[in-house]
C-alpha positions in Angstrom: 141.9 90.7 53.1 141.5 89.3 56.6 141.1 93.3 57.8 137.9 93.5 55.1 137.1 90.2 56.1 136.8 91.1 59.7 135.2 94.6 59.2 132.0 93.1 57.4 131.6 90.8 60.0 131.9 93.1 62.5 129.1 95.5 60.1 126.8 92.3 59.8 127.0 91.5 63.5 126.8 95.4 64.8 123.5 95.3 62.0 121.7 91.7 63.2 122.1 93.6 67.3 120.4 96.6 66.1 117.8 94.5 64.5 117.1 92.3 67.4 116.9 95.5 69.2 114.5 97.0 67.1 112.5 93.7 67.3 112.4 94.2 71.0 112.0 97.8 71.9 109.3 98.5 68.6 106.6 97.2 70.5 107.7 98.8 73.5 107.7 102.3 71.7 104.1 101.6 70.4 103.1 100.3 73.7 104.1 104.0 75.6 103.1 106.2 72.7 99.6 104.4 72.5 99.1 104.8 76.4 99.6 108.5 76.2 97.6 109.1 73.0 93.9 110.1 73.6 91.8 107.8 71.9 90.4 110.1 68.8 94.6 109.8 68.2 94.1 106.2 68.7 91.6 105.5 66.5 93.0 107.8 63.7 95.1 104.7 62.9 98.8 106.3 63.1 100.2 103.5 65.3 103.8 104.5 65.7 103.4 108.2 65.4 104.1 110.7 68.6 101.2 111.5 70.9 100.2 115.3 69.8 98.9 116.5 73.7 100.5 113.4 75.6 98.3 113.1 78.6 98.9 110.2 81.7 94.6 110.0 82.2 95.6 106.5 80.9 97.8 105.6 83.2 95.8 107.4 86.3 92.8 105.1 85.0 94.2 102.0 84.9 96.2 102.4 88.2 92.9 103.7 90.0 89.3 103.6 87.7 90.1 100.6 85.8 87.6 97.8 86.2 89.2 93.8 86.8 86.4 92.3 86.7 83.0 93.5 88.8 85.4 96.0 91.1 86.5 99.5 88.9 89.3 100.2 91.6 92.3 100.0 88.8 95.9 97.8 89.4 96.7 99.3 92.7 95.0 96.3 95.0 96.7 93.7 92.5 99.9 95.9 92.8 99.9 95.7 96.7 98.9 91.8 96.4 101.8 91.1 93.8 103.9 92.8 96.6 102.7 90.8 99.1 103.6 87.8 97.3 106.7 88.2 95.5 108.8 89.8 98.7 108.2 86.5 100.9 108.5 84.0 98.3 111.8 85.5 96.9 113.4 86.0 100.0 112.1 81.9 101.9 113.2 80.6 98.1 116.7 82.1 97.6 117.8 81.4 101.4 116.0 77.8 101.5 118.3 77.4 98.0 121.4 79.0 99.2 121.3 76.6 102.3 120.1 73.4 100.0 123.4 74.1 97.9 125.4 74.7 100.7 124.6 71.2 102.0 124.7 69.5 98.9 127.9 71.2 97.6 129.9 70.9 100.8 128.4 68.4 103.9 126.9 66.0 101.0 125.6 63.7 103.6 124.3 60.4 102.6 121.9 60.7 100.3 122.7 64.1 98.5 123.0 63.0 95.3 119.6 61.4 95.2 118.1 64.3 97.0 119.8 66.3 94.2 119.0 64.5 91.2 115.3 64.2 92.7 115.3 67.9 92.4 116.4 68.2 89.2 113.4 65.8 88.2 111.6 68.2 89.5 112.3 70.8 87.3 111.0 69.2 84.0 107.3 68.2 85.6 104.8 71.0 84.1 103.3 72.9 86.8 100.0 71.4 85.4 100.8 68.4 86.2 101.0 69.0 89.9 98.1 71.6 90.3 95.4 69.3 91.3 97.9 67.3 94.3 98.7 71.0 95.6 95.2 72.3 95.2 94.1 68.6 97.6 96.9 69.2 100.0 96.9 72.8 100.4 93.0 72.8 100.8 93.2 69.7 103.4 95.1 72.4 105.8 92.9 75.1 104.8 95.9 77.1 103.1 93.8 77.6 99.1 93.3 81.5 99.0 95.9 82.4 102.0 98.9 84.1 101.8 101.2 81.8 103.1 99.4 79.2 100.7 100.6 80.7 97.4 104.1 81.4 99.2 104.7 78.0 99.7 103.6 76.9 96.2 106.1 79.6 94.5 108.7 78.3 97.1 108.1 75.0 96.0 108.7 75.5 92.8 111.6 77.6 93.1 113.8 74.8 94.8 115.1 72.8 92.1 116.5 76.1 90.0 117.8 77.6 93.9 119.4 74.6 94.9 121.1 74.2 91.3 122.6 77.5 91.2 123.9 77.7 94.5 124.8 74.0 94.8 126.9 74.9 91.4 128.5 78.0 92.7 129.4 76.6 96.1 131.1 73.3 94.5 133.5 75.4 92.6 134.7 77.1 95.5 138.2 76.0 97.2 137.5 73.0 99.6 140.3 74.9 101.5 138.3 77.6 102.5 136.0 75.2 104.1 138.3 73.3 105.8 139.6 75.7 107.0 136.7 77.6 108.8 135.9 73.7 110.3 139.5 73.8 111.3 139.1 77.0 113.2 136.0 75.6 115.4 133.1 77.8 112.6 130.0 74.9 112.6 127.4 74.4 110.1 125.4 77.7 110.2 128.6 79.6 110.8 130.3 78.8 108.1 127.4 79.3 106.1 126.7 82.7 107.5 129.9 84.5 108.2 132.1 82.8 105.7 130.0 82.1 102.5 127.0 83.8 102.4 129.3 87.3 102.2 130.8 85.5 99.5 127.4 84.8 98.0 126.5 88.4 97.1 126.5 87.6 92.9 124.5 84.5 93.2 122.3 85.8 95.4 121.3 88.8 93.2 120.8 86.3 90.4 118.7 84.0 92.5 116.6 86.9 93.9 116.1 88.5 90.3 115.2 85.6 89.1 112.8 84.7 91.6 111.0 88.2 91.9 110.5 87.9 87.7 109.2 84.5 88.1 106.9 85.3 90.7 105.9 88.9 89.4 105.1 87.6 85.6 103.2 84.6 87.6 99.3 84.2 86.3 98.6 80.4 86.8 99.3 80.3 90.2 98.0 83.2 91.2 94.9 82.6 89.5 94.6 79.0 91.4 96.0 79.8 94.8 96.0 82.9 95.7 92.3 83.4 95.7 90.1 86.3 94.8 91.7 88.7 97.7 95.0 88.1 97.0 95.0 88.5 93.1 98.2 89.4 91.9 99.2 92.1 89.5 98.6 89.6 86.5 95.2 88.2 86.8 94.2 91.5 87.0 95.0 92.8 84.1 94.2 89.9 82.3 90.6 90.7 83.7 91.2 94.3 83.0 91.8 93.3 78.9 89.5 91.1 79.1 86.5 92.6 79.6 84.2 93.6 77.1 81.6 95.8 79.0 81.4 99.7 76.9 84.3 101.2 74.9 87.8 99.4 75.0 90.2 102.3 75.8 93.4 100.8 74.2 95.3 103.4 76.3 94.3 102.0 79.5 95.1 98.8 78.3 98.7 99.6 77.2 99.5 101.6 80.7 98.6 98.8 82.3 100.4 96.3 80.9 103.2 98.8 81.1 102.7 98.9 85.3 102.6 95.3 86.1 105.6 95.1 84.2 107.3 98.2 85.8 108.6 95.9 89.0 110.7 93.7 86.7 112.4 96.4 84.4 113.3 98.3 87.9 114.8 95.2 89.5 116.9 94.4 86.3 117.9 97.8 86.0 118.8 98.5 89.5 120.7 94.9 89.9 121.9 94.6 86.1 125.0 94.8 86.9 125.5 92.2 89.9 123.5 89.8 87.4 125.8 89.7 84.7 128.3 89.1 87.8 126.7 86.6 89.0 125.9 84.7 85.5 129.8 84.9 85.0 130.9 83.7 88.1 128.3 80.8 87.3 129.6 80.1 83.9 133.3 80.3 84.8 133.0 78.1 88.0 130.7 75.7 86.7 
């Protein structure tokens, strides 16, 4: 009885993955098939059905004819701005964080539990809420539509999530260790460089995949910071949809989509592994 009992559930819960699955990857399917269809397939209604002469004109358009607005130069400007964006604020965020947590977890020095619980308040305030402050203060130091402008805001709001995983991580460690590299005459930075940053390695690929998501799939701030130049990947394409001028090519619109989302499917693909690491060695130590 308790074999039958068990093989049902196992068929119910092998049958509600599949479906959630399904749920997921459907409009993924639709979304490829659609960007290689020509669009007398398109409009012939046959929404999940194979392209007949798949072509990638589609894809060439929207990387490189596509208009965003006024300009028709496709996603590869907002591709190179994204770039721009994401690489400095994912690598000033996670080392900022990993060195917040490493004093917070380990020096605590008078203070740190305010400092830390301040942060965390941080965390539940709606970006909204703080877009006009930024927009005053950034603008006052002439950093609205700058690089570094919309580096610092990601950064900004990166800290309290940073700080709490590596805080988290570092706390569970054995004090030992750290006594022990104080014992041995290793200071503040070298202890946190030579001793637990190599230890870091999980964390850190959580923090940074985290980070480069966040900032990639970004369209508020971008929109509001980054300025007309440096419009990332996202506003982009939401001009790209969004505009209404002659015949909407729905096969543009799904390659493009599918591009500005390309970054994050690489980086979880490529660093799948040392996530799922680094969430277990989260959950087990915290």
């Amino acid at each position: 009885m308790r074999r039958a009992s068990a093989s049902v559930g196992r068929i119910v819960l092998h049958a509600l993955v599949v479906l959630a699955a399904l749920g997921v990857l459907l409009p993924l399917y639709v979304m490829i098939v659609t960007s290689l269809k020509s669009m007398d397939e398109i409009r012939s209604g046959a929404l999940f059905a194979l392209p007949q002469a798949p072509s990638l004109a589609a894809w060439k358009d929207a990387w490189s004819h596509a208009c965003t607005g006024l300009a028709c130069d496709g996603l590869h400007a907002g591709f190179a701005n994204s770039l721009w964006i994401a690489v400095p604020s994912t690598l000033v965020a996670v080392a900022l964080g990993a060195l917040n947590g490493y004093v917070l977890a380990l020096w605590r020095p008078r203070g740190s539990n305010l400092l830390f619980g301040l942060l965390m308040i941080g965390a539940f305030i709606p970006v909204q809420v703080m877009m006009y402050p930024l927009v005053r203060a950034l603008g006052a130091v002439g950093l609205v539509g700058s690089l570094p402008g919309i580096v610092v805001v990601h950064v900004i709001f990166s800290m309290p999530l940073m700080t709490l995983l590596f805080r988290n991580y570092y706390a569970a460690l054995p004090v030992e260790l750290f006594n022990a590299a104080r014992i041995d005459g290793a200071g503040f930075w070298t202890t946190w460089t030579l001793v637990l940053l190599p230890m870091s390695a999980p964390m850190l690929a959580v923090a940074a995949i985290m980070q480069v998501t966040g900032v990639w799939n970004d369209y508020l701030l971008g929109l509001v910071f980054a300025g007309h130049e440096l419009a990332p990947m996202t506003v982009q394409l939401n001009n790209l949809i969004n505009t209404t001028t002659g015949t909407r090519n729905y096969g543009v619109d799904m390659a493009a989509t599918l591009l500005t989302s390309l970054v994050p499917l690489l980086v979880y693909f490529a660093s799948g592994r040392w996530f799922v690491r680094g969430i277990t060695a989260g959950a087990l130590r915290g």
